[in-house]
N, C-alpha and C positions, 0 to 999 in steps of 0.2 A: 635554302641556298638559291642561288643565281640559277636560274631556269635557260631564258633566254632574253637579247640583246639585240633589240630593233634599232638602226641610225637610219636615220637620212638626210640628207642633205647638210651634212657636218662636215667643215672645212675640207678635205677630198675625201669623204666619202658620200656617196652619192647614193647608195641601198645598200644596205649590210643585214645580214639578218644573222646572228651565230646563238647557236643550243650549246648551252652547257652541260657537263655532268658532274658529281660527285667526283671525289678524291685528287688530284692534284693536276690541272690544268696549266700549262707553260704556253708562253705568248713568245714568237722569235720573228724573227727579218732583220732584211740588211739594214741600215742605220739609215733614216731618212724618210723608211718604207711608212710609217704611218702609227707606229706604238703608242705614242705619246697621245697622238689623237684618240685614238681607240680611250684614253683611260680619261679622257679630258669628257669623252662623251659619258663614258659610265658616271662623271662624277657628276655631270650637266643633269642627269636625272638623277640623281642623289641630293641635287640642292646644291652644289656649287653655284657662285657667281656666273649671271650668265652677259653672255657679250655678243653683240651682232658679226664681230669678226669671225664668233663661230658657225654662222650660215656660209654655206658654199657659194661659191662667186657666181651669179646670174638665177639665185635662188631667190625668192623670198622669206623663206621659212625652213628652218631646222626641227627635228625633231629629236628626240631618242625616248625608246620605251623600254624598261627595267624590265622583267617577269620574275617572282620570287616565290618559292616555294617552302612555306613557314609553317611550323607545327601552330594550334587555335592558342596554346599558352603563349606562346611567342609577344616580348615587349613591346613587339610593332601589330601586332593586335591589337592592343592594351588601345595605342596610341591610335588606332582608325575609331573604335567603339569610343574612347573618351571624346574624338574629336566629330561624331553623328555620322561617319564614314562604314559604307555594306565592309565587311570584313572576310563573305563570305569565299571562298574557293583562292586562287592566288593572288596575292599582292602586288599589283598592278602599277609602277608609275610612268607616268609620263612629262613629260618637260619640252612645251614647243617655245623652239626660239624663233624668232623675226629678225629681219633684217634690218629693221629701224629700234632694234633696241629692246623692245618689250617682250615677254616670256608670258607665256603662262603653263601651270602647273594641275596634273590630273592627279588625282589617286585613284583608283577602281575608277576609272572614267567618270569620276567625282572633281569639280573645282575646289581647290585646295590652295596653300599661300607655299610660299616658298621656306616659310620656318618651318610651318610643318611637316613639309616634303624631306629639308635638311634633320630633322629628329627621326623620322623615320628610316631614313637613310642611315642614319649612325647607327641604329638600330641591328641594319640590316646588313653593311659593309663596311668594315675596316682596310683603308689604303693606308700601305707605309711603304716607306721608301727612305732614301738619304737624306733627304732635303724636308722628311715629312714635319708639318707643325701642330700638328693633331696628335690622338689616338694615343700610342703608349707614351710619346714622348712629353705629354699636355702633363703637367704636373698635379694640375685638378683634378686629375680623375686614376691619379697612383692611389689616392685613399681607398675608394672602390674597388680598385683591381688587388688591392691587399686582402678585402674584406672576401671577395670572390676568390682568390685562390687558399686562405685556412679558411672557407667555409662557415664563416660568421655573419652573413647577411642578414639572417634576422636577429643578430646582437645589435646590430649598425639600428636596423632599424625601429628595434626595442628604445635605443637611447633615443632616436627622432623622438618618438613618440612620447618620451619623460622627457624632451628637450622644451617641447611645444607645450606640454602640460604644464609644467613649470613656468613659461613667459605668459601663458596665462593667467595663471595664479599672479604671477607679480604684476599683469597688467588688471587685472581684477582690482589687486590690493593698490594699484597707484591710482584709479579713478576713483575708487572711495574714499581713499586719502584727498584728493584733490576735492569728492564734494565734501566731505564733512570739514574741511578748512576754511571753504568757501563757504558753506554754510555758517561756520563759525563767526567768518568776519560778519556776516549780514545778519545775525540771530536777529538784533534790535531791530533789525527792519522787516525783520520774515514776519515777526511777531506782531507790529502793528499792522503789519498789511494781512495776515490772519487773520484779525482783531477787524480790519473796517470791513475784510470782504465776508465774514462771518457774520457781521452784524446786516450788512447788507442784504445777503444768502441769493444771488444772482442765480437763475436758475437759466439752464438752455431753450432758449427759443424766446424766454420772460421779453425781448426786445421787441421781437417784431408782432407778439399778442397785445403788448402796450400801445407801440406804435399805431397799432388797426384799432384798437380800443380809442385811444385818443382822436385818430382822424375821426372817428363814426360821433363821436359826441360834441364834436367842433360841426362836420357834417349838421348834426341834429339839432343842434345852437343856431345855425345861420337859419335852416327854416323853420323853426320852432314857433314864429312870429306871423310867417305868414300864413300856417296851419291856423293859430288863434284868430286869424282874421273870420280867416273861412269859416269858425266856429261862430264869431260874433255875428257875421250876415245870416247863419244856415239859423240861428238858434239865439242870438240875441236879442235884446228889447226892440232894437229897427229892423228885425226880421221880417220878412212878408209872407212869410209861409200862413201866418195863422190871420193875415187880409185875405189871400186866397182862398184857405178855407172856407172862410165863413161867404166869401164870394160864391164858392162852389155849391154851398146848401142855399142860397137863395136861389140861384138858379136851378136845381134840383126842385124848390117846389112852384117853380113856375111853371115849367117845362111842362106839365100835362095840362098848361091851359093854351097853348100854342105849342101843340105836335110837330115834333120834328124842324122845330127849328132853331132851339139851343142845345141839341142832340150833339151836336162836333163840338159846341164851344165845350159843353160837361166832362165831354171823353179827354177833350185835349186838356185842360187843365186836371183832371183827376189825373193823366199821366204825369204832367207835370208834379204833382203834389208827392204823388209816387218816387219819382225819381231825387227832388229835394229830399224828400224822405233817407231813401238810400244814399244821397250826398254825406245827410249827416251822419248818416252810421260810419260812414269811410272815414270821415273827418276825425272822431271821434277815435276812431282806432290809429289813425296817425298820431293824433294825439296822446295817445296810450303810449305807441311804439318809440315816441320824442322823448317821452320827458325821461329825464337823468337829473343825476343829482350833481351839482355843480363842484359839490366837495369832490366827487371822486374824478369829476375831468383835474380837479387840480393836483389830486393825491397822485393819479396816474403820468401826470404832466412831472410830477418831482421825483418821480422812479423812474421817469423815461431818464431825466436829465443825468439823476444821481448815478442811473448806471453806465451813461456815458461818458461821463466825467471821470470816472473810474477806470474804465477800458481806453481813455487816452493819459492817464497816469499811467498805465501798465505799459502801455503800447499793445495792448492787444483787444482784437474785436468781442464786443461786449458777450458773445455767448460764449468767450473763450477764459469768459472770469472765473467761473465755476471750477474750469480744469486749472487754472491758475491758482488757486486757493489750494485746490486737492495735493498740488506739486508743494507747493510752499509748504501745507502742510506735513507730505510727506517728507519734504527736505529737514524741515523741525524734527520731525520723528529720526532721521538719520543722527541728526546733529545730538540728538539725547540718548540713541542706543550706537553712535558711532563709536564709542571704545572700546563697547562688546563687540562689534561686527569689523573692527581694524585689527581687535587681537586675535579673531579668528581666522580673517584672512591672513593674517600676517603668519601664523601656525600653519593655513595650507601652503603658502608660500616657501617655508623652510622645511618639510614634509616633500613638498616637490621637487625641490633642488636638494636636499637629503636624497631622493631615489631616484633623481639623475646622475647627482655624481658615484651612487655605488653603480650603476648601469655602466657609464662610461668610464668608472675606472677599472672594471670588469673585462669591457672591450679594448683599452686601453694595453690590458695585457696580454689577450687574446691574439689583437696587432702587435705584439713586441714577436711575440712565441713567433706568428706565423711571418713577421718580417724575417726573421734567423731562418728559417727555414725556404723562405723565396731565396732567398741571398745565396742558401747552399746550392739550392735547384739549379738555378741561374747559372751559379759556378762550375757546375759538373759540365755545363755545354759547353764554355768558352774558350778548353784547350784543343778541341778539334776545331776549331773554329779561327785558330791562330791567334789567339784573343790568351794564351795562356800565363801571362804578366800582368794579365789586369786584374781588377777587383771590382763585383757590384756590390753593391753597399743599397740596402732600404735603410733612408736613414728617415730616421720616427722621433719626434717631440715631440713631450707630453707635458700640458701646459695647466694644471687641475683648474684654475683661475680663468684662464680662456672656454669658458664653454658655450659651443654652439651645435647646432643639429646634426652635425656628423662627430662631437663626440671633443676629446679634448686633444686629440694627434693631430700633427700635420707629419703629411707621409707625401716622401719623393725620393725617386728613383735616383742614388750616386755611382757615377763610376769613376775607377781610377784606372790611368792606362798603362800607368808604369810602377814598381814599389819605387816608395819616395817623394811621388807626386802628389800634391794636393788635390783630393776628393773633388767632385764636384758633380753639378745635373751633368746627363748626358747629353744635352744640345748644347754646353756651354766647353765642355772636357773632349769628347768624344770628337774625333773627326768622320767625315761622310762616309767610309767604308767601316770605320770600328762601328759607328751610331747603328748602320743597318744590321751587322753579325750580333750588337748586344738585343736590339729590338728582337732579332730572330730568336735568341737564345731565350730573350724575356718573356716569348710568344710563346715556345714550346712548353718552357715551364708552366702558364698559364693553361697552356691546352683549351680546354673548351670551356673551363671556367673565365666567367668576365669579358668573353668573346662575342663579335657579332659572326652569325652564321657563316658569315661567307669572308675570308680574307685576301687580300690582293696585294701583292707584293712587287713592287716598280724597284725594276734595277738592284738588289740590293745586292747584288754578286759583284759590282762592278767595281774595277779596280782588283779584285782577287784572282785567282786561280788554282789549277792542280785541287792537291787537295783541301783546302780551305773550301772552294766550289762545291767539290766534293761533299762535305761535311753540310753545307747550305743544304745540297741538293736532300741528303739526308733525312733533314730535319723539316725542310716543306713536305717532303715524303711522310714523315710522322705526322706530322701536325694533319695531313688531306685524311690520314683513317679518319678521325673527327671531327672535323669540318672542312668548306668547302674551301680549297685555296686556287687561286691563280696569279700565277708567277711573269713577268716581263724578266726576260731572262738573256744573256748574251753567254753564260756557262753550258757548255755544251754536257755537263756532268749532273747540272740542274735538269734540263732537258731531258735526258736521257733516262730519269726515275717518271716523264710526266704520266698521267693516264689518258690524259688527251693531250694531243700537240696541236698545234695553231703555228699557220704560217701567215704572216701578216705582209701583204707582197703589193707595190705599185705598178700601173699597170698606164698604158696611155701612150700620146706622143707629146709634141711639142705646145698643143692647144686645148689638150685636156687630161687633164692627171687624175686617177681616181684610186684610193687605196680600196684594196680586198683581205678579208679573211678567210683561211678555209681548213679544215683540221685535216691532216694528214694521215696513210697509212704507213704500217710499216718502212715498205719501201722510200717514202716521198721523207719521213723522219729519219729512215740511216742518211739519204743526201743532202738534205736540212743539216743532222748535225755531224756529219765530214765537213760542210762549208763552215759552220762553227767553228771547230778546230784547224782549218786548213786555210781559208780566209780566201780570196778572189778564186786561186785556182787549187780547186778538187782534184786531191790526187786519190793513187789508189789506196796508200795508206792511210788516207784521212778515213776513208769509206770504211777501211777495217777497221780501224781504230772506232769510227761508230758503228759497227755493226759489232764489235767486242762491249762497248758501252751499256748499247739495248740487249746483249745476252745478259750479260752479269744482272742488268739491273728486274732484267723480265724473273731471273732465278731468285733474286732476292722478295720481290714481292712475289 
């Protein structure tokens, strides 16, 4: 339920802070005093449209904060947990307006968007009134409100669940239809392209091992030539290695007939002989590491091409041939077990819409039985109500050929106002004071089934009296044992059943207007509703007359 109702700075009001309680809350003042605001704010954090006109004049910024107190099953849990929102302790919204237009939107002092603030909201508050375009009167959501009062929600939702299974099956069965047709047409082509890319056998990665392969033996071709040179000088016929040699043993046996004086020449040319030495081992091994065989730079050279060649036929990148082939393959493989695998699906297909339509024709009757029975419900309120000439009618069509996730009905709410008249919606039949007495009627029946916690009821006495008022007053009476209602009320007989009263009262002079709310006691509610009943000037009859009001109605609850 509605906890409490933080404003500020909303068109006059300027800080309002009001606590609620359980069982049937009544909102009253003189005409002008600020009602309309008050509920424009509740709906401001509920996800209504918001507007800069509703910041107060020389503000910048409006506020209003919800506080709700919802059991952990509760829809509007559902809705914080799916959407990554703490859910923990009470349900917290908030909705700051600006004065240049823009808003933004809290949940548990979480930023959040304004859709989801409006779902949660629905969730959590139903407003109706005369004029309402929502809630009972939305014709979208009579199928639900059917299914929540004969207690079939999870028939409703058994049929979702063979609705969706079922378009699956048929969307199954139409994309294998669709490849093995397709496949059909291209067999001739699947199959030679099979056929070149198998013979091929394109392997991942085969491009860029070719590629390195190829560069290194083109590489080893350019210096292959000048290695041989280096082999011809270190080690061919015009070599000097073996002049030096034989240079170095002459000197070698001279040397000990003049000591120490070809001592450097011997050392330095023995290193030298040394090092040519080791030149030509290097050489040598280069020469090892070169040579290739020329057939395989060309063989590798005609696999580089061939598989490019290939991969720009396909239009796809050369290591994406192999998966290319496996696909093709597998599409052949469809295309030859496609009429085993078409009449299979096409069997789970008629198998699932077989146990959709016994589902839905199940609930189909489920909603007939429990339409007959809202209708009587209905009926049984609408002679205290002055409503006794009319007729509600659930009118239900069942269409076995139309099937979709809620089933094969469409269900909406008919009334008639007079015998003789032609049936119709009640937004289109119904005028603004019958519209709010059948909504009331339709609400009681309803009770706590299909309902959000908390209901709030704008005006819907008006235009009535005596006991019609009466009977209204009644029946929000009934409906607060089980959930939480509050009423905008100008019936002093409504009033007079409330468990909390609210005086909602303007306050100010000429330069600054601010609405107030404040709940009343006993005494402040008998002179509250004498001026109800009495109107500018309070007499003393009016005063009894409400203080006979609050007895009767104190002995009755």
């Amino acid at each position: 339920m509605l906890c409490h109702l933080s404003i500020r700075d909303i068109v006059l009001i300027e800080r309002l802070d009001i606590d609620f309680s359980s069982g049937l809350s009544v909102l009253t003042g003189e005409t002008g005093a600020g009602k309309s605001i008050l509920l424009d704010a509740l709906s401001l954090a509920l996800g209504a449209r918001g507007d800069a006109s509703l910041v107060r004049h020389g503000a910048t910024q409006g506020s209003v904060t919800a506080i709700f107190d919802v059991p952990a099953n509760h829809p509007a849990r559902e809705l914080l947990r799916g959407n990554a929102l703490s859910d923990d302790g009470d349900v917290i919204l908030r909705r700051n307006q600006s004065s240049d237009g823009r808003s933004r939107v809290f949940v548990n002092d979480q930023p959040a968007s304004v859709t989801l603030l409006r779902e949660i909201g629905r969730a959590l508050v139903e407003i109706h009134g005369q004029h309402d375009d929502r809630a009972l009167v939305d014709a979208s959501a009579h199928r639900d409100l059917l299914d929540a009062f004969g207690g079939h929600v999870g028939e409703a939702q058994s049929v979702g669940r063979a609705w969706r299974h079922w378009r699956e099956c048929e969307q199954a069965l139409a994309r294998h239809r669709a490849k093995v047709e397709a496949a059909a047409r291209e067999a001739d082509y699947l199959r030679a392209s099979v056929d070149e890319l198998s013979k091929l056998d394109p392997q991942p990665g085969e491009e860029t091992e070719l590629a390195e392969k190829r560069a290194a033996m083109m590489r080893a071709e350019k210096i292959a030539s000048d290695i041989s040179d280096a082999e011809e000088v270190l080690s061919g016929a015009n070599s000097a290695v073996p002049q030096l040699a034989s240079l170095l043993r002459r000197l070698q046996r001279k040397a000990a007939e003049v000591p120490g004086l070809l001592d450097e020449i011997i050392k330095t040319l023995d290193e030298a002989l040394i090092s040519l030495d080791a030149a030509q081992v290097a050489v040598d091994e280069a020469m090892r590491a070169t040579e290739f065989d020329p057939k395989a730079l060309e063989q590798a050279e005609e696999r580089l091409f061939a598989l490019r060649a290939l991969a720009r036929k396909h239009s796809v990148a050369v290591d994406d041939l192999a998966r290319l082939r496996d696909t093709m393959v597998a599409d052949l493989a469809d295309l030859d077990a496609g009429e085993e695998r078409l009449t299979a699906l096409e069997k789970d297909a008629v198998a699932a819409r077989g146990a959709y339509d016994e589902a839905a024709a199940h609930l189909s009757a489920l909603r007939t039985g429990a339409a007959q029975a809202l209708a009587r419900t209905v009926m049984k309120e609408l002679p205290e109500l002055k409503l006794e000439r009319a007729e509600f009618i659930v009118e239900i069509s069942a269409e076995p050929d139309d099937r979709t996730e809620n089933g094969i009905d469409q269900v909406e709410f008919w009334v008639r106002t007079n015998p003789g008249t032609k049936p119709g919606s009640m937004m289109k039949v119904a005028s603004g004071g019958e519209l709010s007495r059948f909504l009331l009627a339709l609400k009681v029946a309803l009770a706590d089934r299909g309902s959000a916690p908390t209901l709030v009821f704008d005006e819907i006495d008006t235009g009535v009296g005596g006991a019609v008022a009466d009977a209204i007053g009644q029946r929000l009476a009934r409906l607060s044992q089980r959930i939480q209602v509050l009423s905008v009320t100008h019936a002093p007989q409504v009033a007079a059943r409330a468990t909390t009263h609210y005086l909602i009262s303007k306050s100010g002079g000429a330069d600054k207007v601010a609405t107030g709310v404040a709940a009343m006691d006993r005494s402040a509610r008998q002179e509250e509703i004498a001026r109800m009943l009495a109107g500018a000037t309070i007499t003393e009859e009016a005063r009894a007359a409400a203080e006979r009001l609050l007895r009767e109605n104190a002995a009755v609850s």
